[in-house]
C-alpha positions in Angstrom: 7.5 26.2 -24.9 6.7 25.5 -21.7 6.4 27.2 -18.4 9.1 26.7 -15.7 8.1 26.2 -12.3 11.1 25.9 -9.6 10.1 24.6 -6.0 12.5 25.1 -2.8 12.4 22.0 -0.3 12.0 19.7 -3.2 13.3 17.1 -1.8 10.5 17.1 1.1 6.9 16.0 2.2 5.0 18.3 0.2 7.8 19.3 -2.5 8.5 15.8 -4.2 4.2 16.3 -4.7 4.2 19.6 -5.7 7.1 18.9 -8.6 5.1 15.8 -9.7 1.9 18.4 -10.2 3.6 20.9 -12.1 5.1 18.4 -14.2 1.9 16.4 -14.8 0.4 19.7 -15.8 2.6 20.4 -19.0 5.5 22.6 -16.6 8.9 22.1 -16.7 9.9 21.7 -13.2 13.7 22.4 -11.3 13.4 21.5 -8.1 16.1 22.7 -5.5 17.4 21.3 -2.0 20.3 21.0 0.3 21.1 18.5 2.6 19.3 15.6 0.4 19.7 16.9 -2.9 20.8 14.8 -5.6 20.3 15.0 -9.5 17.9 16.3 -11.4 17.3 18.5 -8.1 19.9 21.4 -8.0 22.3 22.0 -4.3 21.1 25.7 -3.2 22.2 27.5 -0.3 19.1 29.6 1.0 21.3 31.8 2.7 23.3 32.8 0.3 21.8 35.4 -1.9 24.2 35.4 -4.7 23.3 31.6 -5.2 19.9 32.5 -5.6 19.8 35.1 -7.6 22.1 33.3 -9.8 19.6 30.2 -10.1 16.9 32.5 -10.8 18.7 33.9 -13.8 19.7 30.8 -15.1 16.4 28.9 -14.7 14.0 31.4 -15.5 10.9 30.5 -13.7 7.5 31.6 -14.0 6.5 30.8 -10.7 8.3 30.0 -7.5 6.6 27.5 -4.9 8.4 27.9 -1.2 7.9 24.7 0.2 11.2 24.8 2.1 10.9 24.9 6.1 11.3 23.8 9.1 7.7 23.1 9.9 8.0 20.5 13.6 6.9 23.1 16.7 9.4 20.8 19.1 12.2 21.5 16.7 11.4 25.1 16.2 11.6 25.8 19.4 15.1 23.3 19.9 16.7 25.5 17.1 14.9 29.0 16.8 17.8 30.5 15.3 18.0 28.2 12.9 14.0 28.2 12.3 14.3 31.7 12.1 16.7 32.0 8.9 14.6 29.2 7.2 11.1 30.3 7.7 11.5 34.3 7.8 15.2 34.7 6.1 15.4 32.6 3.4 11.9 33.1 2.3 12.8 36.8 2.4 16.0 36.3 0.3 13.9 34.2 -2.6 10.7 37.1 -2.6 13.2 39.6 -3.0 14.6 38.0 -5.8 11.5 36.1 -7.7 9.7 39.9 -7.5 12.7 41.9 -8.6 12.8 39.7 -11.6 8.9 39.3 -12.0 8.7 36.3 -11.0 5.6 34.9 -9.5 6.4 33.8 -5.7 3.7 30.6 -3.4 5.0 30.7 0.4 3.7 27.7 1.5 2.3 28.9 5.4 0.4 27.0 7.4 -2.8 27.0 10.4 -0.4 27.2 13.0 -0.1 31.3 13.0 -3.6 31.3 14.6 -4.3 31.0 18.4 -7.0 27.9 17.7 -9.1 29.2 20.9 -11.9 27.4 20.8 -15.3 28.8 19.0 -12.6 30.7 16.7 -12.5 28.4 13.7 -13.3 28.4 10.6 -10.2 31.1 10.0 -11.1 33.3 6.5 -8.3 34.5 5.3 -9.0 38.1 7.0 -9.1 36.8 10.2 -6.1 38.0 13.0 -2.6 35.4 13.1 -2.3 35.0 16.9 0.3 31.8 16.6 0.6 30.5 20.3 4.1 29.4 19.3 7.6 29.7 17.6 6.6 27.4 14.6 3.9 29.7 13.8 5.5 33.2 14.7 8.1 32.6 12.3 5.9 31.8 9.3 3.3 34.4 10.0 7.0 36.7 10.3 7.8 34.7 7.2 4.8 35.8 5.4 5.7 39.8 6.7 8.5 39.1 4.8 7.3 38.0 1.4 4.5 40.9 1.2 7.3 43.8 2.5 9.8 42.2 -0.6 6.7 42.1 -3.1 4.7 45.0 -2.1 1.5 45.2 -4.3 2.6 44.2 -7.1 0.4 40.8 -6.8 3.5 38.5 -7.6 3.7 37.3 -3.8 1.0 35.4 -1.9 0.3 33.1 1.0 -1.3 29.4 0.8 -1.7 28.4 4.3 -2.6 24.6 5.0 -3.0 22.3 7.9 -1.2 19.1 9.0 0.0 17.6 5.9 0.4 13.7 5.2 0.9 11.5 2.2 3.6 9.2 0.3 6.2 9.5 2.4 9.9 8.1 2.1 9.6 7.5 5.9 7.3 8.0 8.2 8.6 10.8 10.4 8.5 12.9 7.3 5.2 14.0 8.5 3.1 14.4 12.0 0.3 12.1 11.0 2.1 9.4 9.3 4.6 9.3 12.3 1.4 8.2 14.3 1.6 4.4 12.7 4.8 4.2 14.8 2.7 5.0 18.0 -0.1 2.3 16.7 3.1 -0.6 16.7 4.5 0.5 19.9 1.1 0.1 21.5 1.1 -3.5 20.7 4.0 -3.4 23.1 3.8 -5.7 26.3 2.6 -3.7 29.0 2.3 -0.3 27.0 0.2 2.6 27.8 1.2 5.3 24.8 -0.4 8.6 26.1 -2.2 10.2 22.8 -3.3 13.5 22.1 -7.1 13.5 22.0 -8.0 17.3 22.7 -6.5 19.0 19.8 -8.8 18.8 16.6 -6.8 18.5 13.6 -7.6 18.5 9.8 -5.2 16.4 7.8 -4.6 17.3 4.6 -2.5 15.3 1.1 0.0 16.8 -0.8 -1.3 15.8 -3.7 -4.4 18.1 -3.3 -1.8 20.9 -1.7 0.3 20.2 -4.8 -2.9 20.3 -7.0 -4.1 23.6 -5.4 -0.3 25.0 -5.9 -1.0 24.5 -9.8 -4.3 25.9 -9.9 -3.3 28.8 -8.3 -0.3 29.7 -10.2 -2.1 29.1 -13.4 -4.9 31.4 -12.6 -2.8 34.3 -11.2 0.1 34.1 -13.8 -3.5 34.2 -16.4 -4.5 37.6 -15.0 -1.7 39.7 -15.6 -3.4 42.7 -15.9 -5.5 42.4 -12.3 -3.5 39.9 -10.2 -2.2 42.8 -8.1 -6.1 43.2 -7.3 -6.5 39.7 -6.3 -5.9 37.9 -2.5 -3.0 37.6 -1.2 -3.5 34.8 1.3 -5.1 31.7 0.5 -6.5 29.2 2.5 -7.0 24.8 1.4 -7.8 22.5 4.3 -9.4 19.4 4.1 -13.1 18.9 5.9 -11.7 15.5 8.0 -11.4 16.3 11.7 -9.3 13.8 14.0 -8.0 14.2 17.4 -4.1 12.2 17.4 -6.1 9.4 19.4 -8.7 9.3 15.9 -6.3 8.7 13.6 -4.3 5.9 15.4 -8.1 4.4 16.1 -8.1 4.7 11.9 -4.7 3.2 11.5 -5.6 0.4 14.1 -8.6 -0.6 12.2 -7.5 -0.4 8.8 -4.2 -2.8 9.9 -6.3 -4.9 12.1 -4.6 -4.3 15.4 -6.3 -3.8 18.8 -5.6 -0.5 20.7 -5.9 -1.0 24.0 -2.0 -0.3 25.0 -3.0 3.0 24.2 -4.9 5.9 26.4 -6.7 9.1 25.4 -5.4 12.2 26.7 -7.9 14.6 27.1 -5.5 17.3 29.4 -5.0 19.8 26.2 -1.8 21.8 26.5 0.2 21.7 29.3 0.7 25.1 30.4 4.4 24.8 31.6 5.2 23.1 28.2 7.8 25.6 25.7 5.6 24.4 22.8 1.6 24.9 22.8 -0.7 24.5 20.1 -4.0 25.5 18.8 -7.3 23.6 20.4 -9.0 24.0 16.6 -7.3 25.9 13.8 -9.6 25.3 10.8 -8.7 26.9 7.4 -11.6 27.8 5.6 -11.4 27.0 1.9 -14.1 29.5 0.9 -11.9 32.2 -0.9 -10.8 29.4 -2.9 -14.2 28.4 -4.0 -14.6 32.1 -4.7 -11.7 32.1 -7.2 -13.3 28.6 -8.8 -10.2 26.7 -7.8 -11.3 23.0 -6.7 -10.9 22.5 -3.2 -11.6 18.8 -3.5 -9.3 16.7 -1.2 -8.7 13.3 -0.4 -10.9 11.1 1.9 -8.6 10.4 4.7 -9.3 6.3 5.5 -9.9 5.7 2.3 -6.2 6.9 1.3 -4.8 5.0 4.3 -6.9 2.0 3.1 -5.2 2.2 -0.4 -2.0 3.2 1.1 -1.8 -0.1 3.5 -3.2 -2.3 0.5 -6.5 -3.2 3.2 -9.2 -2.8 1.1 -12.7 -3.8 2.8 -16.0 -5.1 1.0 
């Protein structure tokens, strides 16, 4: 018979991946959601407890994948209450109740609950969270959470990741796709589109995310007998570095478009701005490799090059 695997957020950017892994993999997947939840995915309120602890009952899971959040610094910080009972409550509610029942529990965290000084990165796992804003206070508070519900009894962990992109339903879904709107505007009359080109970033797929999700769940739920020995947190980032400016350069080539109606900006953050963010927050995958989970990921233009149907001899 086979496994169950239930993902929160499945509806999202990374969830609708991380479903298609599991099932690819032999699992039977139930994927939950609220405001865009239709059939097969299941309506669940993530702040109602009762709801959850009845899913959990009824679906039986072996593992739990937390993919559910509100992961956009600007909107963090234009609803923090709201953030807050996403990122720290609900994943709080759903440890409590996958470890009570034995369940094994993936909080899906993210680069942004490091500072990103620069000469900092690569992050190991042990390093210090220093998040320079909301977005990442409340999934490194998030994370709190999960190892105060599961203790050390190995059933919880952490899989932080970078700046996700793939197959998305529409571009806004995620902070690098969003870009190829900035590459048509730029094409504008008259434009000058001010880009980002301080901040290093190191966009990752969901697919490999998803991939890694499966790896690790197979492996831990296979060593029963010492998983409360093994990490907690885990780290998967891909090795492509870009600047915003980068990637809209790789967007501009791969659709053939000139970008001159847009301009670098080189300023970093603006020190009266509510939202700052990390100069270079590098994951290191190493602890990964350690474990002999494949940390392979996808080469970024060549994905955009298959994605856009502009393949080049």
């Amino acid at each position: 018979m086979s496994q169950i695997a239930l993902v929160t957020g499945a509806t999202g950017l990374l969830g609708r991946q991380v479903s298609k892994a599991f099932d690819r993999a032999g699992w039977k997947v139930i994927g939950t959601g609220f405001s865009r939840s239709k059939p097969p995915v299941l309506k669940l309120d993530l702040d109602d407890q009762g709801a959850i602890d009845s899913t959990l009952d009824e679906t039986r899971p072996a593992v739990i994948v937390h993919c559910a959040a509100n992961r956009f610094p600007d909107k963090c910080d234009a609803d923090p209450d709201g953030t807050r009972a996403l990122n720290v409550d609900a994943a709080r509610r759903i440890a409590r109740a996958a470890c009570l029942r034995s369940i094994f529990f993936i909080y899906i965290s993210t680069d942004y609950v490091f500072s990103g000084k620069p000469g900092e990165a690569p992050y190991e796992v042990d390093a210090i969270p220093r998040p320079s804003n909301l977005y990442g206070q409340t999934k490194l508070d998030g994370e709190t959470a999960v190892f105060e519900e599961c203790g050390d009894t190995g059933l919880g962990i952490i899989l932080r990741v970078p700046v996700l992109y793939g197959s998305a339903e529409t571009p806004k879904e995620s902070a690098v796709n969003i870009l190829i709107d900035a590459v048509w505007k730029s094409q504008e009359k008259d434009a000058r589109i001010s880009m980002d080109d301080w901040a290093l970033r190191y966009p990752t797929n969901t697919v490999d995310v998803a991939r890694v999700c499966v790896d690790v769940a197979t492996k831990y739920l296979n060593e029963d007998k010492t998983r409360a020995a093994m990490p907690r947190i885990l780290h998967f980032s891909s090795e492509d570095r870009f600047t915003k400016f980068e990637i809209c350069q790789v967007f501009a080539e791969i659709m053939g478009l000139p970008l001159t109606g847009m301009v670098r900006d080189k300023q970093g953050n603006d020190p009266n701005s509510a939202v700052q963010r990390p100069y270079d927050a590098h994951l290191s995958s190493q602890l990964l490799k350690d474990l002999a989970i494949n940390v392979w990921t996808q080469d970024f233009r060549d994905w955009w090059r298959r994605e856009f149907k502009a393949y080049k001899k």
